[in-house]
LUMTIMAR-390314 format. One record per residue (C-alpha): residue number from 1; residue in three letters; x negated, y negated, z. Coordinates in nm, 4 decimals, always signed. Example, Ala and Ser with C-alpha at 12.3 -4.5 7.8 and 13.67 -1.06 7.14 Angstrom:
! residues 2
PT   n res        X        Y        Z
PT   1 ALA  -1.2300  +0.4500  +0.7800
PT   2 SER  -1.3670  +0.1060  +0.7140
***
This chain:
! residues 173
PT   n res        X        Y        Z
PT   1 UNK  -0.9617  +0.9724  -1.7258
PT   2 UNK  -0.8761  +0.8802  -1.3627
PT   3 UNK  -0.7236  +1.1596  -1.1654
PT   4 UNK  -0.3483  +1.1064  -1.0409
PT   5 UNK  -0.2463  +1.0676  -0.6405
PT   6 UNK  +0.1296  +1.1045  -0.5795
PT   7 UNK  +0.4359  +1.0440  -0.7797
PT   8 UNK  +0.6969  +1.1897  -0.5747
PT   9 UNK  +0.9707  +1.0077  -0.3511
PT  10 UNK  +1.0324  +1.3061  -0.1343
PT  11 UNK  +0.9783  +1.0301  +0.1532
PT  12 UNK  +1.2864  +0.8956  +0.0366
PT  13 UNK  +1.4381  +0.9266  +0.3991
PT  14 UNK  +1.1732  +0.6901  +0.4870
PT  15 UNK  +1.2677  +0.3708  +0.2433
PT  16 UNK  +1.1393  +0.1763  +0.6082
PT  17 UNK  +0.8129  +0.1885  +0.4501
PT  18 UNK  +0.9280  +0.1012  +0.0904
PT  19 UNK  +1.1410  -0.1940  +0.2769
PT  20 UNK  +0.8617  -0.2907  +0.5043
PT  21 UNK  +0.6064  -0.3442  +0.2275
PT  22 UNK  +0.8355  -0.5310  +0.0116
PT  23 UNK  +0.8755  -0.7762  +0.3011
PT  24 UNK  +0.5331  -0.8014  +0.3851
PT  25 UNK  +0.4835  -0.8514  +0.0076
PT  26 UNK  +0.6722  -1.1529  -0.0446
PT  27 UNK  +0.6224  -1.4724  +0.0710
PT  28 UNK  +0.9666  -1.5576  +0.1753
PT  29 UNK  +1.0277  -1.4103  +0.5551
PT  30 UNK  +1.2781  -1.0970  +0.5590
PT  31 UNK  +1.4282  -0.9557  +0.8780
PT  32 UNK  +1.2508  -0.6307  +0.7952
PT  33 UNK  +0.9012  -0.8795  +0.8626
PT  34 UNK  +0.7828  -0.8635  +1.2032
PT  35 UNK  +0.3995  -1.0280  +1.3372
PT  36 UNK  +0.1458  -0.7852  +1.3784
PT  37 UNK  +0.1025  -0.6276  +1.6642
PT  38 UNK  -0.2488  -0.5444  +1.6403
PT  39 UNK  -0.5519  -0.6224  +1.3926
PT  40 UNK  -0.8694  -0.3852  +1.3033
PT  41 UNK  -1.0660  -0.5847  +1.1052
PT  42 UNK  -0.8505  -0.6816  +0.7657
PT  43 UNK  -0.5839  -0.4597  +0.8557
PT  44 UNK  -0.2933  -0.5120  +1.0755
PT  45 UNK  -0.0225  -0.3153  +1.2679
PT  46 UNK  +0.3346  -0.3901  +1.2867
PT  47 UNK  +0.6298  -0.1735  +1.4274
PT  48 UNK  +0.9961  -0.1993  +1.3330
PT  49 UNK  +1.3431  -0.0261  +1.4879
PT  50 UNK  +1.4439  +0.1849  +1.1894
PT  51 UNK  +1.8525  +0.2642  +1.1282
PT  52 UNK  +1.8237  +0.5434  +1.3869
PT  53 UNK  +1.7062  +0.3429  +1.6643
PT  54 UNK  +1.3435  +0.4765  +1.6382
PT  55 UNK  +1.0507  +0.2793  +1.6326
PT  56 UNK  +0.8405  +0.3442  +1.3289
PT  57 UNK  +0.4850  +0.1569  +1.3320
PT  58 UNK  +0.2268  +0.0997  +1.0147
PT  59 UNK  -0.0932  -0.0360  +0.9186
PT  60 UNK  -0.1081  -0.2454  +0.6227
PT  61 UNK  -0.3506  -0.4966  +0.4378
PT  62 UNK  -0.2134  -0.8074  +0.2048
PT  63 UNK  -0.4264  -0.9488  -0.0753
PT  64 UNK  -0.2631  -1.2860  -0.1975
PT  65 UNK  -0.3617  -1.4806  -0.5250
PT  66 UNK  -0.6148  -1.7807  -0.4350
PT  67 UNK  -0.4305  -2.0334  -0.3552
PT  68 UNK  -0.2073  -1.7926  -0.1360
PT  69 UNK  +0.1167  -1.8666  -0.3400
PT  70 UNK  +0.2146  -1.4985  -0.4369
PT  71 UNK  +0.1127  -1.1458  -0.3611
PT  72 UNK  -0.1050  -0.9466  -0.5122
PT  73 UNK  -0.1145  -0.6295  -0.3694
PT  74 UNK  +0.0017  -0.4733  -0.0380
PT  75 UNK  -0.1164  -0.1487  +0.1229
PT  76 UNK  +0.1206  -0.0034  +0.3764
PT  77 UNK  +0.0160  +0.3071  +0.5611
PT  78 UNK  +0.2730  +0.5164  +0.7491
PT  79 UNK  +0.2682  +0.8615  +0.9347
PT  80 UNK  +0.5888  +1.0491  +0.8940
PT  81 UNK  +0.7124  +1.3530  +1.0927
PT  82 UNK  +0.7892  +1.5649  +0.8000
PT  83 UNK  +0.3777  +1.5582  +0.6461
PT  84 UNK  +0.0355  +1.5811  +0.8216
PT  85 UNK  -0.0505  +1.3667  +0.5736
PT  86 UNK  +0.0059  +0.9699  +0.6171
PT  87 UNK  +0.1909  +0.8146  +0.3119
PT  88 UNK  +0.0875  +0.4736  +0.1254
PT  89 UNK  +0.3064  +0.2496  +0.0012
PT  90 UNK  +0.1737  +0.0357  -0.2959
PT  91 UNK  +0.3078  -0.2549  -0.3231
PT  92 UNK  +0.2077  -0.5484  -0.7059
PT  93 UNK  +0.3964  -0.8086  -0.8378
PT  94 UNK  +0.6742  -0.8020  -1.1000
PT  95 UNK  +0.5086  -0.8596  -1.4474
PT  96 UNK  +0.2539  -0.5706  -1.4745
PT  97 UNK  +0.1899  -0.3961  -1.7555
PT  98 UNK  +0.3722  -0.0352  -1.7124
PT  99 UNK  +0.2768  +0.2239  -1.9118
PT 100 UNK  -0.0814  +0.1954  -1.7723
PT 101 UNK  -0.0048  +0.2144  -1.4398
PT 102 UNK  -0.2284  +0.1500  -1.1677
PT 103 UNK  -0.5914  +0.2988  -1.0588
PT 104 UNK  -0.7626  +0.2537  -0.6923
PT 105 UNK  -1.0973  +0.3425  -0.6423
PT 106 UNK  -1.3253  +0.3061  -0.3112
PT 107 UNK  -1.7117  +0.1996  -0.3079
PT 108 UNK  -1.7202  +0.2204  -0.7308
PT 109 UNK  -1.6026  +0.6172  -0.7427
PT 110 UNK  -1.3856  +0.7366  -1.0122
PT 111 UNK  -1.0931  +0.6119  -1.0089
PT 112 UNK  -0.7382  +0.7597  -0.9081
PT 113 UNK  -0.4380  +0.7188  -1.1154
PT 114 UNK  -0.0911  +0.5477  -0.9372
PT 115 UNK  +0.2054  +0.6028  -1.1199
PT 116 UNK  +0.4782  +0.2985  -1.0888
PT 117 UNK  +0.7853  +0.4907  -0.8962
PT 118 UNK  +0.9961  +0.1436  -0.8498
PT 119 UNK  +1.0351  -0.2295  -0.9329
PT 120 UNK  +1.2801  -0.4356  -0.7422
PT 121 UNK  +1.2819  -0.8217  -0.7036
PT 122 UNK  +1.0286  -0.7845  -0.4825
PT 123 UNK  +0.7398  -0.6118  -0.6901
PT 124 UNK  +0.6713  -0.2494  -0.8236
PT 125 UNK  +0.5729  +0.0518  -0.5633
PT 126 UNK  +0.3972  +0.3689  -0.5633
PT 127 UNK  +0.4807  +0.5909  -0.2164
PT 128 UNK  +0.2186  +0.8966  -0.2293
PT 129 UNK  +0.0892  +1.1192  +0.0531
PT 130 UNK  -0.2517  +1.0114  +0.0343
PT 131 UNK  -0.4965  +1.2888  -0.0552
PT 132 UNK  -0.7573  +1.4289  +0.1664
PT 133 UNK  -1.0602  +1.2958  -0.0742
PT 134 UNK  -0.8679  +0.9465  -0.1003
PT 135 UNK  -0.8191  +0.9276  +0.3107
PT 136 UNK  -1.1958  +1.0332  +0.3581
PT 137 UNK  -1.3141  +0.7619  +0.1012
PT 138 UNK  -1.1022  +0.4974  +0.2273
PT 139 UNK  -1.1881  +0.6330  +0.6309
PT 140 UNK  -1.5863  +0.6032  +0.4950
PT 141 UNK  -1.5638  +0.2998  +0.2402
PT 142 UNK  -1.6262  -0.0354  +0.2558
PT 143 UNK  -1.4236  -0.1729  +0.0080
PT 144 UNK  -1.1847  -0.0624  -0.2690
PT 145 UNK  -1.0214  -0.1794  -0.5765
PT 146 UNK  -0.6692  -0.1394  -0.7172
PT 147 UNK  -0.6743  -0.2203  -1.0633
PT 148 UNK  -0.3559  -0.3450  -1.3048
PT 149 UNK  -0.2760  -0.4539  -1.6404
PT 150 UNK  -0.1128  -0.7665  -1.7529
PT 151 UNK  +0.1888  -0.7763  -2.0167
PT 152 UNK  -0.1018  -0.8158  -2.2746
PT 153 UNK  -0.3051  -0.5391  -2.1557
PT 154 UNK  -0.5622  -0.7183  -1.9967
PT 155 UNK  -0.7306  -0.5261  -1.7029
PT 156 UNK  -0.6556  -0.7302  -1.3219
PT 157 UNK  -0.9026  -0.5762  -1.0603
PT 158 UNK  -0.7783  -0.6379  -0.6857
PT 159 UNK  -1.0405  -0.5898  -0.4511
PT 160 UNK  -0.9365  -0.4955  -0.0920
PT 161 UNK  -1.1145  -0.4335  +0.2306
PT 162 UNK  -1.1176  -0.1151  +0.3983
PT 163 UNK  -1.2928  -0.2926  +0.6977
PT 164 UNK  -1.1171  -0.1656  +1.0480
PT 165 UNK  -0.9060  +0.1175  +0.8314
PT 166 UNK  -1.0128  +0.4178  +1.0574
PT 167 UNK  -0.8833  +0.2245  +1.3906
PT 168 UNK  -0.6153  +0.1226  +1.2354
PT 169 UNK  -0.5399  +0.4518  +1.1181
PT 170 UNK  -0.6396  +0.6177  +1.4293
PT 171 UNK  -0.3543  +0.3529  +1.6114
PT 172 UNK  -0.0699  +0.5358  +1.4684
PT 173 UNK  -0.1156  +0.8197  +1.6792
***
């Protein structure tokens, strides 16, 4: 059995992450959406002007289906003032199976459970502080997998890349 990361929303005070990956999830442009200010590798960095005037950047990786009609996952990676930690936001489409959850693993290691915190019209989120072992696997990795269920139960493995993570990281000060 997969070991759990996060299921607390005691970021709440920073929905700009929950907002931001939700518009960087769909394919329909938001105002929250702003171009990248930076690439390292397959991840970018973008920076938005939160409510209180300050500018809050993040990293973040999208994985579309195929044919690039619809997300499939986005990874959104944000430092907050109140944690050491940085915080992910998890971001998969509307039509998952819940009860399972979700699992990422890096480089074929066991597997860490996600618990669904959130589905809007825009997909269903996890926001964790990631986990020392999780930030050193993704920091060392090569490549990762977030893994879903369909409405049948059928398992849906979405490979990402952790290629330029560190820099990126390493960006947001």
């Amino acid at each position: 059995m997969p070991h759990s990361i996060g299921n607390c929303f005691r970021f709440m005070p920073f929905a700009l992450a929950l907002i931001v990956a939700a518009a960087l999830f769909t394919a329909e442009p938001a105002h929250a959406q702003s171009a990248p200010v930076a690439t390292f590798g397959d991840w970018a960095k973008s920076c938005e002007t939160g409510e209180s005037g300050r500018k809050e950047c993040f990293v973040f990786q999208n994985i579309k289906t195929k044919d690039g009609s619809r997300g499939m996952l986005n990874l959104t990676v944000i430092k907050v003032p109140q944690t050491t930690k940085p915080v992910m936001v998890v971001t998969v489409p509307l039509g998952i199976f819940l009860p399972r959850g979700l699992s990422m693993s890096v480089d074929g290691a066991k597997p860490s459970r996600i618990q669904i915190q959130i589905c809007s019209t825009s997909g269903c989120q996890s926001q964790f502080e990631i986990p020392d072992a999780v930030l050193h696997a993704f920091k060392g990795g090569l490549k990762g997998i977030v893994t879903m269920y369909d409405p049948s139960g059928k398992e849906v493995k979405v490979p990402f890349s952790l290629r330029g993570f560190t820099k990126a990281l390493a960006s947001l000060g």
